[in-house]
N, CA, C and O atoms as a GROMACS GRO file, in nm:
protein
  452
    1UNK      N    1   0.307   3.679   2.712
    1UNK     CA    2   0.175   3.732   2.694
    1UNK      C    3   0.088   3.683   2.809
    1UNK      O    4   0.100   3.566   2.845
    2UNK      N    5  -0.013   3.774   2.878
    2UNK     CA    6  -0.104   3.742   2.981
    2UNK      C    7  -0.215   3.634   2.894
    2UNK      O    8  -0.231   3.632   2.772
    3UNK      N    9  -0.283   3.549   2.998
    3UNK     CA   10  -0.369   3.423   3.000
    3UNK      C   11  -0.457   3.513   2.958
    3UNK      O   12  -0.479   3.612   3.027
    4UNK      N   13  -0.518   3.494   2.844
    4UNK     CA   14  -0.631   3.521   2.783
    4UNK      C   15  -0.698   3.453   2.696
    4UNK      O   16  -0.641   3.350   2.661
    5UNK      N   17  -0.797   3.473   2.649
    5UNK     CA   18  -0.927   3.408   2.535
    5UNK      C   19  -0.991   3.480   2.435
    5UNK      O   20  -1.088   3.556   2.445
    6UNK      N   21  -0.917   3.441   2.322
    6UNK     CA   22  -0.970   3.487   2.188
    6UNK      C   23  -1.112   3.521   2.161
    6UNK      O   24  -1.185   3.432   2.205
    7UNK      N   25  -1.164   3.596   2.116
    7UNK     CA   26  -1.307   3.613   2.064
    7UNK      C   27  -1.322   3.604   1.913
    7UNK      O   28  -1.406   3.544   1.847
    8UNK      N   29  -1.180   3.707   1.859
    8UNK     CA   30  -1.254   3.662   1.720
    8UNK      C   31  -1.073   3.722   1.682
    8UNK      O   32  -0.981   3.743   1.761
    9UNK      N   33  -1.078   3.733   1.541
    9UNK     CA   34  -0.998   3.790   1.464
    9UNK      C   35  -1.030   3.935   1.427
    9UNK      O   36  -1.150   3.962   1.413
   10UNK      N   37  -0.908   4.066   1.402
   10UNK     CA   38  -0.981   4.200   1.307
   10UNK      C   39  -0.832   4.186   1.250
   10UNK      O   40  -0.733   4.115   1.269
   11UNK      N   41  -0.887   4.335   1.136
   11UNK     CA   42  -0.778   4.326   1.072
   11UNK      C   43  -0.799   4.474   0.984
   11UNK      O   44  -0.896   4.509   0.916
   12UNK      N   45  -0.685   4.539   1.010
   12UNK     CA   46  -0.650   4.664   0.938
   12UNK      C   47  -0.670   4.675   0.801
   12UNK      O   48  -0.677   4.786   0.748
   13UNK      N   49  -0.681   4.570   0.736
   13UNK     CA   50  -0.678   4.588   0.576
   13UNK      C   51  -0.779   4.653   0.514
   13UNK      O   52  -0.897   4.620   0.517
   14UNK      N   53  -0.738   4.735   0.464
   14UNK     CA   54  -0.920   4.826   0.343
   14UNK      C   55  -0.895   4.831   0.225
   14UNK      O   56  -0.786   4.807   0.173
   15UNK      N   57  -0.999   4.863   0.170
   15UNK     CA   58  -0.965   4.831   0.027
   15UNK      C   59  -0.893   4.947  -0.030
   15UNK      O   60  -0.833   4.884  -0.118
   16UNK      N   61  -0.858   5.056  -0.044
   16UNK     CA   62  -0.720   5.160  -0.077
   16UNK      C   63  -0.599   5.075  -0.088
   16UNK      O   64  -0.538   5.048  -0.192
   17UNK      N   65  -0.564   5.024   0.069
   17UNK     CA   66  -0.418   4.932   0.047
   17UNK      C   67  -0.439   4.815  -0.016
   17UNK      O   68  -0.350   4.731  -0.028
   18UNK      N   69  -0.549   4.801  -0.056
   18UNK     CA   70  -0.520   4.638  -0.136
   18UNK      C   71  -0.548   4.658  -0.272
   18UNK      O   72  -0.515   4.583  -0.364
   19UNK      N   73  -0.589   4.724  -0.277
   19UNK     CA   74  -0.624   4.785  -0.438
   19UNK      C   75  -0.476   4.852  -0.485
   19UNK      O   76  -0.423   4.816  -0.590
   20UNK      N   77  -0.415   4.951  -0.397
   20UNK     CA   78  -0.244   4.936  -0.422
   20UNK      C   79  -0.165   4.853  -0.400
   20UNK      O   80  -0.052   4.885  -0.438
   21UNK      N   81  -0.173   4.758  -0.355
   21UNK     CA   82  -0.098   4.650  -0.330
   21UNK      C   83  -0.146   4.575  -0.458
   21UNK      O   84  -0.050   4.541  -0.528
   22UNK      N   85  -0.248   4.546  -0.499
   22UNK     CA   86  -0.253   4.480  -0.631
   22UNK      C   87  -0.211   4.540  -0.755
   22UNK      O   88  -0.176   4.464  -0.846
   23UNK      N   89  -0.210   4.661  -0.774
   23UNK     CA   90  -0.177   4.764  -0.824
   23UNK      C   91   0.022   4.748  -0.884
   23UNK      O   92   0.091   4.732  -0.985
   24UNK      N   93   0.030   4.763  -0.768
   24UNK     CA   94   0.210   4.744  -0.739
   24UNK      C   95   0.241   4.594  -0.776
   24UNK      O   96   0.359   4.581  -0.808
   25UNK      N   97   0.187   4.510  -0.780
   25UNK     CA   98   0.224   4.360  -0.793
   25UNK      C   99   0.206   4.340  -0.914
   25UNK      O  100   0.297   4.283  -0.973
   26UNK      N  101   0.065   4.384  -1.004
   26UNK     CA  102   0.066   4.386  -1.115
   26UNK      C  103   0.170   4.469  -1.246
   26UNK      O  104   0.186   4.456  -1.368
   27UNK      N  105   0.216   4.544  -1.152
   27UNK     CA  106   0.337   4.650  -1.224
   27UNK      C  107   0.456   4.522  -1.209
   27UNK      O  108   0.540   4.505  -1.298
   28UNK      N  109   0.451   4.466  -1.130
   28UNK     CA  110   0.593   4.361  -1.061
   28UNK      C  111   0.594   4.253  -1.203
   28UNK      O  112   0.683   4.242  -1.288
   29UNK      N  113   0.468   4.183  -1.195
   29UNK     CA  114   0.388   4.066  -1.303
   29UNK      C  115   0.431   4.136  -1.436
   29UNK      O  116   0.475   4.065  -1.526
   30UNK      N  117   0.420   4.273  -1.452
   30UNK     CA  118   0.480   4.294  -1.598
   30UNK      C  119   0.642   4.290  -1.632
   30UNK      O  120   0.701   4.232  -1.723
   31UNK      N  121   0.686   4.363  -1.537
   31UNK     CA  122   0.830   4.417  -1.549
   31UNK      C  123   0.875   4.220  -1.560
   31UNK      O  124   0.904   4.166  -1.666
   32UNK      N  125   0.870   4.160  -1.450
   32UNK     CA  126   0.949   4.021  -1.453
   32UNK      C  127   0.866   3.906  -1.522
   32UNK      O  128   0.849   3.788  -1.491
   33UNK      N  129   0.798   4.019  -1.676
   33UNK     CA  130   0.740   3.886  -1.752
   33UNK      C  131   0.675   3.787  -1.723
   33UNK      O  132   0.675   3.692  -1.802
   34UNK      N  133   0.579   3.779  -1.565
   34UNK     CA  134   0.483   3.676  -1.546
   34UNK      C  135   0.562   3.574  -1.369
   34UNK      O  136   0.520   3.513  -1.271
   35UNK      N  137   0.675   3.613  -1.421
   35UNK     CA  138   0.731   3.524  -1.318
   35UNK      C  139   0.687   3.560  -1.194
   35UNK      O  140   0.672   3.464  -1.118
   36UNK      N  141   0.643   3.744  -1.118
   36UNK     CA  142   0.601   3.809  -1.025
   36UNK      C  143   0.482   3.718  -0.969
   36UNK      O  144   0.472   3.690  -0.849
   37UNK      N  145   0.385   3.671  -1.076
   37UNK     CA  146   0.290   3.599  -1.025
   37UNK      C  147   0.278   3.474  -0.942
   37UNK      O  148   0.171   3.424  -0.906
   38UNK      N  149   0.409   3.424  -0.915
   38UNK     CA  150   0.444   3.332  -0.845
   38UNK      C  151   0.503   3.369  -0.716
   38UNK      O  152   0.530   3.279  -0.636
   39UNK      N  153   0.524   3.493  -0.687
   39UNK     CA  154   0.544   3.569  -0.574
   39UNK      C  155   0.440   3.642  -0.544
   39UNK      O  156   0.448   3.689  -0.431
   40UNK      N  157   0.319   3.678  -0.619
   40UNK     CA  158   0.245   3.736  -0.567
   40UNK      C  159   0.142   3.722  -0.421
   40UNK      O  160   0.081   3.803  -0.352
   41UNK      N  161   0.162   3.570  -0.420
   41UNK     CA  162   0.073   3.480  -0.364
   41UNK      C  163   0.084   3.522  -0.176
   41UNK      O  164   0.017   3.542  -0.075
   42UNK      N  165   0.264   3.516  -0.245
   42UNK     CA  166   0.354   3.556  -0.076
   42UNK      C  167   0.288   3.686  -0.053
   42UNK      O  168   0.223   3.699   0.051
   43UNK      N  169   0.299   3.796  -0.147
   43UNK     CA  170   0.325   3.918  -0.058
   43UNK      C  171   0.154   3.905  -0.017
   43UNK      O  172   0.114   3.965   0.083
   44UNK      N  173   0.091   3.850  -0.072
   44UNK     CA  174  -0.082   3.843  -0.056
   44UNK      C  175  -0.104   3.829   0.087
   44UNK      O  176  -0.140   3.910   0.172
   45UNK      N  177  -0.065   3.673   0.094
   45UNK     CA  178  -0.056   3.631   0.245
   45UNK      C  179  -0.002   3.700   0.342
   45UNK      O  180  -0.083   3.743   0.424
   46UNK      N  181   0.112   3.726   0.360
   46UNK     CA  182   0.200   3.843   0.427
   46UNK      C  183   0.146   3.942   0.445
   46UNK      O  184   0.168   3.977   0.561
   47UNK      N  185   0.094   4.000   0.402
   47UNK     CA  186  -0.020   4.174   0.410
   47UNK      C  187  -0.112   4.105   0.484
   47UNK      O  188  -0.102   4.122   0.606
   48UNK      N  189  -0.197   4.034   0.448
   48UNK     CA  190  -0.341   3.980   0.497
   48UNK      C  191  -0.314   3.972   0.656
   48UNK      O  192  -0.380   4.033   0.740
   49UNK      N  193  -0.174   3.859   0.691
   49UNK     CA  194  -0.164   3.806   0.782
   49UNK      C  195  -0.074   3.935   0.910
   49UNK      O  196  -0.101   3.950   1.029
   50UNK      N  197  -0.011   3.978   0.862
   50UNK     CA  198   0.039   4.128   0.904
   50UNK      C  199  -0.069   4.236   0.951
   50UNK      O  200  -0.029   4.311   1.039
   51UNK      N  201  -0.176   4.252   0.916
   51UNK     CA  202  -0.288   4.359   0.936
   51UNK      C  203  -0.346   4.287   1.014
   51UNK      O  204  -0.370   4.362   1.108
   52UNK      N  205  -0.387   4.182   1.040
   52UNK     CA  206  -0.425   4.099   1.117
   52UNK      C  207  -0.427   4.092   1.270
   52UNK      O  208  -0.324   4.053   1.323
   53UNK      N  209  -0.549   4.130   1.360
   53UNK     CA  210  -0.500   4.114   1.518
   53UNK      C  211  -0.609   4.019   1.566
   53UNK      O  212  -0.713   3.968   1.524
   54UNK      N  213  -0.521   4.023   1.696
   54UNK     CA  214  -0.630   3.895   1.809
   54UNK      C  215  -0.710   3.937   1.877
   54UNK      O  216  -0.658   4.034   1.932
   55UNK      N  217  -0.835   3.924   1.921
   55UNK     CA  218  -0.936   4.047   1.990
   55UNK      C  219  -0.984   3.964   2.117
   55UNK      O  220  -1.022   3.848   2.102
   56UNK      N  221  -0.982   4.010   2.214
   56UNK     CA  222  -1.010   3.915   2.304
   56UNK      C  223  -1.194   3.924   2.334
   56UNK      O  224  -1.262   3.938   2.232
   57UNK      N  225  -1.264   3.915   2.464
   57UNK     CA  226  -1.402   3.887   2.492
   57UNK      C  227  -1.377   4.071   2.487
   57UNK      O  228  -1.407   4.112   2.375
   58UNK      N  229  -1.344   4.152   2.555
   58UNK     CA  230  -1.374   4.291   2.554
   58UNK      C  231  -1.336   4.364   2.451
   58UNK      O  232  -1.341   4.486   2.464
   59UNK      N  233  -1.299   4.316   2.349
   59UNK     CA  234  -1.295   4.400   2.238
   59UNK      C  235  -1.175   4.415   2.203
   59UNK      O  236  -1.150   4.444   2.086
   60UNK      N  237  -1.079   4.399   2.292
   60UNK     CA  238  -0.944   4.468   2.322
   60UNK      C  239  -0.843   4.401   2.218
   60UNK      O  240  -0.870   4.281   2.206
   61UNK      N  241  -0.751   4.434   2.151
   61UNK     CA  242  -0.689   4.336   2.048
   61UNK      C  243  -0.528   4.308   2.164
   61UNK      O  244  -0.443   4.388   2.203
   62UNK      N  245  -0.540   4.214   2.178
   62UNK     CA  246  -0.426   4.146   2.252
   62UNK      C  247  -0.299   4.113   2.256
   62UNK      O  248  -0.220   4.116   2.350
   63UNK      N  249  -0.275   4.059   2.064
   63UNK     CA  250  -0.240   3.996   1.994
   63UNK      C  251  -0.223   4.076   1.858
   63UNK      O  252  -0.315   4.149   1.820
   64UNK      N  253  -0.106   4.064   1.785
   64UNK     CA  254  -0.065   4.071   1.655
   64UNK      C  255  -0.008   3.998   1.592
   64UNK      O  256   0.100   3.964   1.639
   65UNK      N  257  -0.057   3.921   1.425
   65UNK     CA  258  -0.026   3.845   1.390
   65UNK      C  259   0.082   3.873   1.317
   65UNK      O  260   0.054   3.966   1.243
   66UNK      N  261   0.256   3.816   1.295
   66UNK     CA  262   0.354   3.842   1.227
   66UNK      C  263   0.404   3.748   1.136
   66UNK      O  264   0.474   3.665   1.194
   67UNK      N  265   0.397   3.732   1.035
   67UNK     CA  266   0.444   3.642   0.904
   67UNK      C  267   0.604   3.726   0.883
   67UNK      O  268   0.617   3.847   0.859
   68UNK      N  269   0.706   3.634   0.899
   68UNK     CA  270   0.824   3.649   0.894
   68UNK      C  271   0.851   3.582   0.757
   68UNK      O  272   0.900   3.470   0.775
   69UNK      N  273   0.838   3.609   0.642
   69UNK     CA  274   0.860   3.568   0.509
   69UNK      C  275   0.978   3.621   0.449
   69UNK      O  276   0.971   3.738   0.412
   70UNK      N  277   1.087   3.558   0.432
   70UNK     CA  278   1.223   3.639   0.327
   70UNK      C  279   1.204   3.622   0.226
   70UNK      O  280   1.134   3.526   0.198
   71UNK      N  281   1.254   3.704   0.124
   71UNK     CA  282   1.282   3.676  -0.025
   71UNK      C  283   1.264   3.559  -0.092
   71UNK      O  284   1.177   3.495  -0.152
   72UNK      N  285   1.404   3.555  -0.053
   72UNK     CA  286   1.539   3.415  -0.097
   72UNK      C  287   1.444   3.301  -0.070
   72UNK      O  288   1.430   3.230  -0.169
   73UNK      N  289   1.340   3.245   0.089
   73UNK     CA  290   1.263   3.170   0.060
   73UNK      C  291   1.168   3.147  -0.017
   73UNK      O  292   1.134   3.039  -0.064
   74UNK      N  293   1.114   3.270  -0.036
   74UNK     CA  294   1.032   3.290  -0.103
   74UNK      C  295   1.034   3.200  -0.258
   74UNK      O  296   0.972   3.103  -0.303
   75UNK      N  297   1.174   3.318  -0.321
   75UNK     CA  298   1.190   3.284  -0.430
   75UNK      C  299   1.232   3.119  -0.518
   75UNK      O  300   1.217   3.080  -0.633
   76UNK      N  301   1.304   3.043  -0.359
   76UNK     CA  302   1.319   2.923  -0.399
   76UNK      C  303   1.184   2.826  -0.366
   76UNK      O  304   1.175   2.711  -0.407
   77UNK      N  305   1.076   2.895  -0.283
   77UNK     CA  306   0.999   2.765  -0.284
   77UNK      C  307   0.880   2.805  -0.397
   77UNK      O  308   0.797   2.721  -0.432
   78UNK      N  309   0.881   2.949  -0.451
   78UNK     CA  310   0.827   2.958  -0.606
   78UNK      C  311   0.920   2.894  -0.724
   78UNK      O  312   0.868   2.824  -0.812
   79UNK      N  313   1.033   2.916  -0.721
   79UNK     CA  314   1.085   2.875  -0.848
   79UNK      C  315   1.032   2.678  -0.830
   79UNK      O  316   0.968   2.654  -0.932
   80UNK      N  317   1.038   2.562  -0.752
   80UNK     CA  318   1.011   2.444  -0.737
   80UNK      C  319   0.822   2.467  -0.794
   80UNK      O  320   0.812   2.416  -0.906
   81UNK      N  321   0.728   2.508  -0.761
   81UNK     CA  322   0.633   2.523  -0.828
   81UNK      C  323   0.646   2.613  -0.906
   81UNK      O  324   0.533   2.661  -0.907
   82UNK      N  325   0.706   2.672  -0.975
   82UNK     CA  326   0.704   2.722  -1.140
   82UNK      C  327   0.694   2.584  -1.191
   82UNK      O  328   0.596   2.519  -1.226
   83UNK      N  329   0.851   2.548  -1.187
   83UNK     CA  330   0.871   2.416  -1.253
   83UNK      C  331   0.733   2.314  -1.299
   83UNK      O  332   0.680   2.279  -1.405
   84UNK      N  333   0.710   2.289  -1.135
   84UNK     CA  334   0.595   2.173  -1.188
   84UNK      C  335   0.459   2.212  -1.247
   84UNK      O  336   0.390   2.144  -1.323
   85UNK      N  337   0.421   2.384  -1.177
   85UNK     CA  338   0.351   2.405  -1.352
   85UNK      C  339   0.340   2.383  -1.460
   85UNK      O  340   0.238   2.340  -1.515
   86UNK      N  341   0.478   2.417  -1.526
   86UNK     CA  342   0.516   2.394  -1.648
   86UNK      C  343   0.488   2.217  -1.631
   86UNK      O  344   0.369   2.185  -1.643
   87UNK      N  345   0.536   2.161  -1.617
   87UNK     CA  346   0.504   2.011  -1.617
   87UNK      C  347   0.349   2.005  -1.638
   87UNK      O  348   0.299   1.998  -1.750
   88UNK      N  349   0.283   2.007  -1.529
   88UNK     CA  350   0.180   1.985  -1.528
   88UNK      C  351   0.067   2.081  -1.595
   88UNK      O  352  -0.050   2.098  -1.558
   89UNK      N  353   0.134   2.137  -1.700
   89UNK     CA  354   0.031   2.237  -1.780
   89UNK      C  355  -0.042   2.322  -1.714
   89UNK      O  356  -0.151   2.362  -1.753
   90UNK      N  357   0.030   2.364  -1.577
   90UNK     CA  358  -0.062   2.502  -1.490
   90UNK      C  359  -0.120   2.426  -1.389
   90UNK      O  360  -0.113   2.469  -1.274
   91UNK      N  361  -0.180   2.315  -1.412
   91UNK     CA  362  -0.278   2.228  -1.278
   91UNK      C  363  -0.135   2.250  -1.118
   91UNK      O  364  -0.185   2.229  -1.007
   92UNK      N  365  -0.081   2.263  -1.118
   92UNK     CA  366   0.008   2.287  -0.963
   92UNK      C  367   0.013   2.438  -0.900
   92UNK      O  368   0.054   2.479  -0.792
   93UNK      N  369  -0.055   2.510  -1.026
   93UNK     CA  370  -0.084   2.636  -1.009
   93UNK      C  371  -0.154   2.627  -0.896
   93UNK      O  372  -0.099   2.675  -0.796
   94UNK      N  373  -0.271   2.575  -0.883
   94UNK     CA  374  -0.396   2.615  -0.857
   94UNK      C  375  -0.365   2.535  -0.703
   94UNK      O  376  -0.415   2.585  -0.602
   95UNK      N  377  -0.285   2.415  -0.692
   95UNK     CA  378  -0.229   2.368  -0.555
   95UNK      C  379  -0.153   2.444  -0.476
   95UNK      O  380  -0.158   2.450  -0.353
   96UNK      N  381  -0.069   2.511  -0.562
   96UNK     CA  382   0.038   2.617  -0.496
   96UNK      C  383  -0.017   2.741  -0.415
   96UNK      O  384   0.051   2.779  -0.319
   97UNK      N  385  -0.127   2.803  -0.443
   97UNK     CA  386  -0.191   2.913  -0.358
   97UNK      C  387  -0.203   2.852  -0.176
   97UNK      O  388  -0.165   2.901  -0.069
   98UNK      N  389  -0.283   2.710  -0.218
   98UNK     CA  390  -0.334   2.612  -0.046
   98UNK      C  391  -0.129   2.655   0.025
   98UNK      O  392  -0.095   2.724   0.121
   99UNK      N  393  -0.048   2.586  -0.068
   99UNK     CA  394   0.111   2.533   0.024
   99UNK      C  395   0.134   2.704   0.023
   99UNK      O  396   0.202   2.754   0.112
  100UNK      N  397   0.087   2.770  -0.060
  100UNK     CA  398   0.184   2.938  -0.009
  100UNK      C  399   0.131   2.943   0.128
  100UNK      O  400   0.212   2.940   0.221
  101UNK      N  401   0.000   2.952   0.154
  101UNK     CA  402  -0.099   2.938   0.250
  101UNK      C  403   0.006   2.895   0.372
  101UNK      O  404   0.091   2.962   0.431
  102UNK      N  405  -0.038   2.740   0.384
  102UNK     CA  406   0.061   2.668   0.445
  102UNK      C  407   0.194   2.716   0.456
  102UNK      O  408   0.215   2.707   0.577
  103UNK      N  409   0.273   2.751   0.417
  103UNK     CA  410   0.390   2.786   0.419
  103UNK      C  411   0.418   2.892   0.508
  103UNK      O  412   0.487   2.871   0.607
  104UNK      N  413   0.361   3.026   0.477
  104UNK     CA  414   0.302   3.155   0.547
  104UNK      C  415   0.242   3.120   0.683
  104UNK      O  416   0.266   3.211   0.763
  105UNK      N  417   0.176   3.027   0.733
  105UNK     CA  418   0.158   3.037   0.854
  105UNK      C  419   0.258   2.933   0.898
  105UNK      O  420   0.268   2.964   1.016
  106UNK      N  421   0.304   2.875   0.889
  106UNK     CA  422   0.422   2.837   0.937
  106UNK      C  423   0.535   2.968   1.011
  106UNK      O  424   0.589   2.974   1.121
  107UNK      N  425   0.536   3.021   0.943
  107UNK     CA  426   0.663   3.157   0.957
  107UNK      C  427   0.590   3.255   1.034
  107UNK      O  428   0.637   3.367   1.052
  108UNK      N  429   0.439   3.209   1.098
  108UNK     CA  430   0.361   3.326   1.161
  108UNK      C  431   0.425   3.293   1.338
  108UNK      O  432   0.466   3.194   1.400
  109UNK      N  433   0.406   3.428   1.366
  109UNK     CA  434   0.394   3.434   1.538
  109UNK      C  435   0.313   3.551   1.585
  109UNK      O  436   0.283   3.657   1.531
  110UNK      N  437   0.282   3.490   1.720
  110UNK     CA  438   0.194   3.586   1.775
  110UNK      C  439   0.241   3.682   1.837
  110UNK      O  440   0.318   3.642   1.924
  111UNK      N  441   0.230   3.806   1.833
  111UNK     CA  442   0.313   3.974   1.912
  111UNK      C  443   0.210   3.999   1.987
  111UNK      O  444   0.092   3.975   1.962
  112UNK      N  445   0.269   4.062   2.108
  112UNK     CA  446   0.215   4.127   2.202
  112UNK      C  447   0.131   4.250   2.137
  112UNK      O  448   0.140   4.242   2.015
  113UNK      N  449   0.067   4.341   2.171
  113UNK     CA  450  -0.004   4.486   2.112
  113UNK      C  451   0.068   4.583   2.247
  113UNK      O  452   0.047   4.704   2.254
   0.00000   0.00000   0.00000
């Protein structure tokens, strides 16, 4: 990528696709009995961070942000906070959104446009 300088962040997301995207996840949350909601967090981040570009001083978007998230990770670093939910009567719930967070930009890289 050419030497450049960020100005700000944009991002493709509107409310149509996120209103179906919540839409579709909440269909997910029923069918797998609640468990979906522990994946929801991923596909949240992943969309957000996916629509996402880099804009430089002229406006120009430079940069695209890519969250490389699989399943299988997915599903094993939700099933370890299910667990300690249940332990902790839901309170790891509310920690687990920050580490999906964390987790998700970990697996991010920056694309050319």
């Amino acid at each position: 990528m050419n030497d450049f300088s960020i100005k700000k962040l944009d991002t493709d997301l509107d409310a149509t696709g996120a209103l179906g995207h919540v839409i579709l996840w909440f269909i997910i949350m029923v069918v797998t009995l609640g468990f979906g909601a522990f994946l929801f967090p991923y596909a949240f981040t992943k969309t957000v961070i996916n629509k996402t570009y880099l804009v430089d001083a002229q406006g120009r978007r430079v940069g695209r942000l890519k969250c490389d998230l699989d399943l299988g990770s997915q599903i094993g670093h939700a099933i370890i906070w299910f667990i300690l939910s249940i332990i902790t009567f839901g309170f790891a719930y509310l920690i687990y959104f920050y580490k999906v967070f964390q987790y998700a930009i970990k697996k991010t890289t920056v694309e050319p446009v």
